[in-house]
C-alpha positions as a Markdown table, in Angstrom:
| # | Residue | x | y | z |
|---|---|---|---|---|
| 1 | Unk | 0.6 | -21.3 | -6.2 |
| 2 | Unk | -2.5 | -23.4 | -5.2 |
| 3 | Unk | -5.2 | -23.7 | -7.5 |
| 4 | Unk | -8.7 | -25.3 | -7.3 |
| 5 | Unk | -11.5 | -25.4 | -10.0 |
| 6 | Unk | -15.1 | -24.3 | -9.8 |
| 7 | Unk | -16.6 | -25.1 | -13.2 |
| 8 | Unk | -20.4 | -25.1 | -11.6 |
| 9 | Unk | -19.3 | -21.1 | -10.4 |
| 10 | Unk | -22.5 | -18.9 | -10.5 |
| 11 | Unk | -23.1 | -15.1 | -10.2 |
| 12 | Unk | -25.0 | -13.5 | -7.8 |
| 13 | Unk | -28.3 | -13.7 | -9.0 |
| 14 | Unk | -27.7 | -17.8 | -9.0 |
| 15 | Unk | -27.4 | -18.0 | -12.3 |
| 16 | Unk | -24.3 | -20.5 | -14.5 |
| 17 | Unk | -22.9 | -17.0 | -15.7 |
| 18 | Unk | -21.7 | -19.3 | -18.6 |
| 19 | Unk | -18.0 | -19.2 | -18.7 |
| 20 | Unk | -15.8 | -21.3 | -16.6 |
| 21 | Unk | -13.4 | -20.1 | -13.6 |
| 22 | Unk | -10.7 | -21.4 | -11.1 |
| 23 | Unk | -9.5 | -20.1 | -7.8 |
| 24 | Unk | -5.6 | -19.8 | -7.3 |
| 25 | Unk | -3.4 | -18.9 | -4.1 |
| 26 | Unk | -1.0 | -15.8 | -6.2 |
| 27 | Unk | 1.8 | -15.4 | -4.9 |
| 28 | Unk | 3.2 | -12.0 | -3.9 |
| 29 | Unk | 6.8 | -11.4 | -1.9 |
| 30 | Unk | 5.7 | -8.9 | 0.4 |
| 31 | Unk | 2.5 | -9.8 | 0.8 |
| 32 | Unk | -0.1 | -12.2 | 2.2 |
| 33 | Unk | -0.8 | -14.7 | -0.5 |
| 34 | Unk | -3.9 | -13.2 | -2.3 |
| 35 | Unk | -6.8 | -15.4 | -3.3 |
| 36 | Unk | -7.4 | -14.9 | -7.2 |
| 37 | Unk | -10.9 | -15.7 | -9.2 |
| 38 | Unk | -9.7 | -15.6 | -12.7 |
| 39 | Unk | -11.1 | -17.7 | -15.6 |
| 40 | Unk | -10.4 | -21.0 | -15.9 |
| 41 | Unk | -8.6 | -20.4 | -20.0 |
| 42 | Unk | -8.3 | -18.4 | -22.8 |
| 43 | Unk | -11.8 | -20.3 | -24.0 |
| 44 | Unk | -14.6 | -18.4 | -22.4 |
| 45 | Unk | -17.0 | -16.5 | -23.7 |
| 46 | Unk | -20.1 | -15.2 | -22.6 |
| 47 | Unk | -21.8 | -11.9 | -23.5 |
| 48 | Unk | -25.8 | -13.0 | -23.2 |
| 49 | Unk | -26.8 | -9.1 | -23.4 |
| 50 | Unk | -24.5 | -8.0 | -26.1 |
| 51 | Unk | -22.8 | -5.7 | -23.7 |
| 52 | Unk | -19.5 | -6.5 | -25.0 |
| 53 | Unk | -19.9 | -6.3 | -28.4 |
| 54 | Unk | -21.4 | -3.1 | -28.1 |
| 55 | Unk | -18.5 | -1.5 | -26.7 |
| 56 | Unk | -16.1 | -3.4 | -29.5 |
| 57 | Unk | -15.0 | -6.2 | -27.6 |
| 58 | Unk | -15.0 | -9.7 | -29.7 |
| 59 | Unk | -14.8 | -12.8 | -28.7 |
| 60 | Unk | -11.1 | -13.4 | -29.2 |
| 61 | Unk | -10.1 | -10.8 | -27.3 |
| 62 | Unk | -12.9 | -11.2 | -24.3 |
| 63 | Unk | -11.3 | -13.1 | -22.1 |
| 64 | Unk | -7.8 | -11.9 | -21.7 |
| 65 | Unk | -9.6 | -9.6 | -19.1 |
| 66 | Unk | -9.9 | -12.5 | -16.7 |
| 67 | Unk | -6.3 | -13.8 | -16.8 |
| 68 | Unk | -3.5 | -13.5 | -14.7 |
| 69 | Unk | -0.4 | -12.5 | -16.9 |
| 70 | Unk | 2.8 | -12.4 | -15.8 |
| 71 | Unk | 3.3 | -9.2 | -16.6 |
| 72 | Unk | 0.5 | -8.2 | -14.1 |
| 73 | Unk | 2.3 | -10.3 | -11.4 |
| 74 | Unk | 5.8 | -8.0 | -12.2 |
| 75 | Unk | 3.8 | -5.3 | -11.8 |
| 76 | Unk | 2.1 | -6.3 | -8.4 |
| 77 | Unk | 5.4 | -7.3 | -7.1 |
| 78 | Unk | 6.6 | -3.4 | -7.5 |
| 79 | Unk | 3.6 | -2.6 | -5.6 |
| 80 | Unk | 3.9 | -4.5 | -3.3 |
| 81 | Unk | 7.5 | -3.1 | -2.3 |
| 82 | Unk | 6.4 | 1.0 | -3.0 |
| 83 | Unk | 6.7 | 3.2 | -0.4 |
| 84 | Unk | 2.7 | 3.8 | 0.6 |
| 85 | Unk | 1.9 | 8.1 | 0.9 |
| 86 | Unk | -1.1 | 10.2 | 0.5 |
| 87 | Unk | -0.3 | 9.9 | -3.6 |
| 88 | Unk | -3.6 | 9.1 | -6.0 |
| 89 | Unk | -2.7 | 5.9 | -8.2 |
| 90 | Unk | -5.0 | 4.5 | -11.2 |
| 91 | Unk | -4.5 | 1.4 | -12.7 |
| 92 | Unk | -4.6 | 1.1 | -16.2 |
| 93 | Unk | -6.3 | -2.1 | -17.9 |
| 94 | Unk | -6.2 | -3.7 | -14.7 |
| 95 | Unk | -7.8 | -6.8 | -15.9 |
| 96 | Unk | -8.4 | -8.8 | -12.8 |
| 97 | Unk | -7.1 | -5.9 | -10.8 |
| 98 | Unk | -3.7 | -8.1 | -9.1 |
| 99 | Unk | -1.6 | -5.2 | -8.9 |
| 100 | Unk | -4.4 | -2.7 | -7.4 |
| 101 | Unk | -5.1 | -5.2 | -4.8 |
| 102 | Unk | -1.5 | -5.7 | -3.4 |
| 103 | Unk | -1.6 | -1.9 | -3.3 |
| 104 | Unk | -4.8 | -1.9 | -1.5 |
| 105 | Unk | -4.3 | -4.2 | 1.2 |
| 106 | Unk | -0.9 | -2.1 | 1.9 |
| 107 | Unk | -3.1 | 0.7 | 2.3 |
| 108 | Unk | -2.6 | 2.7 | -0.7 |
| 109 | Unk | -5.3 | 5.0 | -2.6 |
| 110 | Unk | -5.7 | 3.5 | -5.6 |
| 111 | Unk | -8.6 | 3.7 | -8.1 |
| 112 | Unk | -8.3 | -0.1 | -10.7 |
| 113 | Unk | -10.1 | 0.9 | -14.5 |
| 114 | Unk | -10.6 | -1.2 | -17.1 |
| 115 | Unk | -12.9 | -1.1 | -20.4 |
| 116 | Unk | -14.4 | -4.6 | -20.4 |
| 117 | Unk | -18.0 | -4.9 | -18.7 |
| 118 | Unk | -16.8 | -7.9 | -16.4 |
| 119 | Unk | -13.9 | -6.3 | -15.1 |
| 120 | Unk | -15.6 | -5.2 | -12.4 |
| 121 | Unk | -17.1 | -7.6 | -10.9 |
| 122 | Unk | -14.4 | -9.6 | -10.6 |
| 123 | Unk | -12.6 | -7.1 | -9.3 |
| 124 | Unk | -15.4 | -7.1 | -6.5 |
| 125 | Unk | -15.3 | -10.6 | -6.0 |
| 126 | Unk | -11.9 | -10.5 | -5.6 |
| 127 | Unk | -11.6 | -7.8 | -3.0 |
| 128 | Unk | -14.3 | -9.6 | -1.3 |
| 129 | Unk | -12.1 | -13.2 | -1.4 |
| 130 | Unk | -9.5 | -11.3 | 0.7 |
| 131 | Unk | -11.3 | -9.7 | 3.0 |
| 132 | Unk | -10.6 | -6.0 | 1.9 |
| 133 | Unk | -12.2 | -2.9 | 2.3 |
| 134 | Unk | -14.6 | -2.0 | -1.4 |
| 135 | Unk | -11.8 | -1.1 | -4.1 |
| 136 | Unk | -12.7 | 1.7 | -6.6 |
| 137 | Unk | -13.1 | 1.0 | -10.2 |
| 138 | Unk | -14.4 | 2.9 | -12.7 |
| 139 | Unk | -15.5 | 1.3 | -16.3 |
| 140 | Unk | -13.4 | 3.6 | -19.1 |
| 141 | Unk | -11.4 | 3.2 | -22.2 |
| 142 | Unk | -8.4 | 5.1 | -23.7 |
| 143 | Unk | -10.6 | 7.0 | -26.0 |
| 144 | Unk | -12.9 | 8.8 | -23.9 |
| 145 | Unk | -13.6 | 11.5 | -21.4 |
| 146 | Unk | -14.4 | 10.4 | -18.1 |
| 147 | Unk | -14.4 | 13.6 | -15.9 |
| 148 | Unk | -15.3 | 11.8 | -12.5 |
| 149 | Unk | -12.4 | 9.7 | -12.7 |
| 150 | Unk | -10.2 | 12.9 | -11.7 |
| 151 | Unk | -6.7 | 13.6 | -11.8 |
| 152 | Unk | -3.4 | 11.4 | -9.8 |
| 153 | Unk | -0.1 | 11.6 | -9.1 |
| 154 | Unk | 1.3 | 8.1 | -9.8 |
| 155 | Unk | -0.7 | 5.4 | -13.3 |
| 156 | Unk | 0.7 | 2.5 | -13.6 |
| 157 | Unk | -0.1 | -0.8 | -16.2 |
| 158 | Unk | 0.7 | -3.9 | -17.1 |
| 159 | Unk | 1.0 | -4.8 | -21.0 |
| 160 | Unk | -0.8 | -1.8 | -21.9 |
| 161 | Unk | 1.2 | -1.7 | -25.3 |
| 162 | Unk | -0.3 | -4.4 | -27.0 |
| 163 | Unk | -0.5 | -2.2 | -30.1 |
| 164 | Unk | 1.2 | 0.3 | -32.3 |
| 165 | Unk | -0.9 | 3.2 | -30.9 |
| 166 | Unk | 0.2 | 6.3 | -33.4 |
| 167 | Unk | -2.3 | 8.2 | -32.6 |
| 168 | Unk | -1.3 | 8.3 | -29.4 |
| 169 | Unk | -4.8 | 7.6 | -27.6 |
| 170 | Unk | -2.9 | 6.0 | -24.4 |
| 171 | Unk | -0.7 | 8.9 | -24.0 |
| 172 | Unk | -3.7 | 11.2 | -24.4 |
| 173 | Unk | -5.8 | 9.6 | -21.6 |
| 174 | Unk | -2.7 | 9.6 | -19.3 |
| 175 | Unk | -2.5 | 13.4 | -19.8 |
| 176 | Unk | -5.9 | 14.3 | -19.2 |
| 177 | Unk | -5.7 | 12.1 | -15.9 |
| 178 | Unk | -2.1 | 13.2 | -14.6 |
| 179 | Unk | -1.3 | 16.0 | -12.6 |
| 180 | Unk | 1.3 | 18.4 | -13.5 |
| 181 | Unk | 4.1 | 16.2 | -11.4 |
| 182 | Unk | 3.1 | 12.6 | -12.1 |
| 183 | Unk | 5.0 | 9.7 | -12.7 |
| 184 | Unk | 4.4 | 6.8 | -14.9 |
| 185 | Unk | 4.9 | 3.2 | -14.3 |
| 186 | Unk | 4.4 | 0.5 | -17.0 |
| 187 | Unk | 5.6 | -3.2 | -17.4 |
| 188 | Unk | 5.8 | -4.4 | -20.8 |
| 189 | Unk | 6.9 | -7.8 | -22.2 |
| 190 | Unk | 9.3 | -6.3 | -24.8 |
| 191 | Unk | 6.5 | -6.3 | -27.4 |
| 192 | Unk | 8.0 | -3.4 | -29.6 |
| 193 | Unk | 5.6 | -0.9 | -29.6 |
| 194 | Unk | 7.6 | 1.2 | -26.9 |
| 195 | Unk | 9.2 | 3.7 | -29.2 |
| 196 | Unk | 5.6 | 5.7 | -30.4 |
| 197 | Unk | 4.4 | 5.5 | -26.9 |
| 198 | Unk | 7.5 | 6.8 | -26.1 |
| 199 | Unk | 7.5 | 9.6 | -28.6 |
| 200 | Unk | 4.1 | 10.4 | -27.3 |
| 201 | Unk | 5.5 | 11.3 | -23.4 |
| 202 | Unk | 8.1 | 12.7 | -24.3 |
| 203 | Unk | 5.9 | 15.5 | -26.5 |
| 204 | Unk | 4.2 | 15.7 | -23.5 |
| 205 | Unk | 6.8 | 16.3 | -20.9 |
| 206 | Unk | 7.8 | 13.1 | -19.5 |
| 207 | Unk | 11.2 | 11.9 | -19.3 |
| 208 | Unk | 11.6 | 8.5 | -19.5 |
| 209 | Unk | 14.1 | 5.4 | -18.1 |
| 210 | Unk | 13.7 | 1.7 | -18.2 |
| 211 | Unk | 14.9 | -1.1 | -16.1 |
| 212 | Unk | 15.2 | -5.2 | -17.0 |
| 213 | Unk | 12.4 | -6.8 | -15.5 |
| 214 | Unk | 13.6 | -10.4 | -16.7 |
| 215 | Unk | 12.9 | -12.6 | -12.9 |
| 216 | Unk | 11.8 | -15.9 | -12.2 |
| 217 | Unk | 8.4 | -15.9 | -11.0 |
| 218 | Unk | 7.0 | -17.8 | -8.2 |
| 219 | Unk | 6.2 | -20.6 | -9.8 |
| 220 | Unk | 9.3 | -20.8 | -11.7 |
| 221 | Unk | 8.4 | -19.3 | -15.1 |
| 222 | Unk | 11.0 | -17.1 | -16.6 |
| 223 | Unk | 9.8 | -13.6 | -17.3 |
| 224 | Unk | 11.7 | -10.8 | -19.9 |
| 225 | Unk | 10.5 | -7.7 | -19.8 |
| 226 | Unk | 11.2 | -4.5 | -19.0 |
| 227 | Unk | 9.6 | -1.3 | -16.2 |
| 228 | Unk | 9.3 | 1.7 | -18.5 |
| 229 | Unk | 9.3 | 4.7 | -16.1 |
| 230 | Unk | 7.8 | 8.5 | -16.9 |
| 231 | Unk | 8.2 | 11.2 | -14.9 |
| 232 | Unk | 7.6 | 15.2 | -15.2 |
């Protein structure tokens, strides 16, 4: 993994966007090596219009959208080795989108979502790095009702259970976005909060396996984890 730093970065209207970010070479067996625009730490912060703290998202949490996690890189290695068909596939959270790009370039239809107002354009800027064709996105959280983003056959995350969810709001958004037959894929760093998600599918039809995930990744962190699987 090759990584250079662009402190002096700016957005497209020219301006210091006002957070740092770095450029790394990711790593994906399978795959070309993907060119990644992420930020440069966990320490940035910029939300000039308030656009982020209108839709909930403080400080702390604001950057975790614009970091590559290893549970992201599991996840893009499984796309990266999935047998590409005609299937509709949305992307959870996607963050900087790592996992919706492998599937991309293979050729996939794949729609990335995520709820924070930068995801987006980094998204962009990534697809445009590699030289790929316009990726779709579409801006949405758990909790509401986006009609246009329509219905698919395959969702798949990354550390999507961060919390205890008992309402079930996850769960909910995957059944008003799944077809009838429709599988789940999920990669989760053995937080704990697997058994109400769980509860939640299985009310809902799916029956569910799970696989170790634990590899060495390419640049020779260890990763534990496991791929939670739903399918109806």
């Amino acid at each position: 993994m090759r990584a250079g730093l662009r402190p002096g970065a700016t957005d497209k209207a020219g301006k210091m966007p006002g957070y740092l970010v770095k450029h790394e070479f990711i790593t994906v067996t399978g795959v070309a090596d993907l060119q990644i625009r992420s930020l440069l730490d966990r320490q940035q912060y910029a939300d000039p219009h308030g656009e982020a703290e209108a839709l909930g998202v403080s400080s702390a949490v604001w950057p975790l959208f614009g970091l590559l996690w290893p549970s992201g890189q599991v996840l893009a290695a499984l796309m990266a080795t999935r047998v590409v068909g005609a299937e509709r596939i949305l992307e959870l959270g996607c963050g900087l989108g790592l996992a919706s790009l492998v599937a991309h370039r293979r050729g996939a239809n794949i729609t990335a979502s995520d709820y924070h107002p930068l995801a987006q354009s980094f998204l962009a800027e990534n697809t445009r790095l590699n030289a790929l064709e316009p990726l779709p996105f579409m801006r949405t959280g758990w909790q509401d009702t986006c009609l246009e983003l329509g219905m698919f056959d395959l969702i798949i995350g990354s550390d999507v259970l961060y919390e205890r969810d008992e309402a079930g709001v996850l769960p909910a958004f995957i059944q008003r976005h799944a077809f009838e037959q429709a599988e789940v894929v999920i990669v989760d760093p053995d937080r704990g909060n697997r058994p109400h998600f769980n509860r939640h599918m299985a009310k809902l039809g799916f029956a569910f396996s799970d696989t170790r995930a634990d590899c060495i990744q390419p640049d020779g962190r260890l990763y534990k984890g496991r791929v939670l699987r739903y399918q109806r």
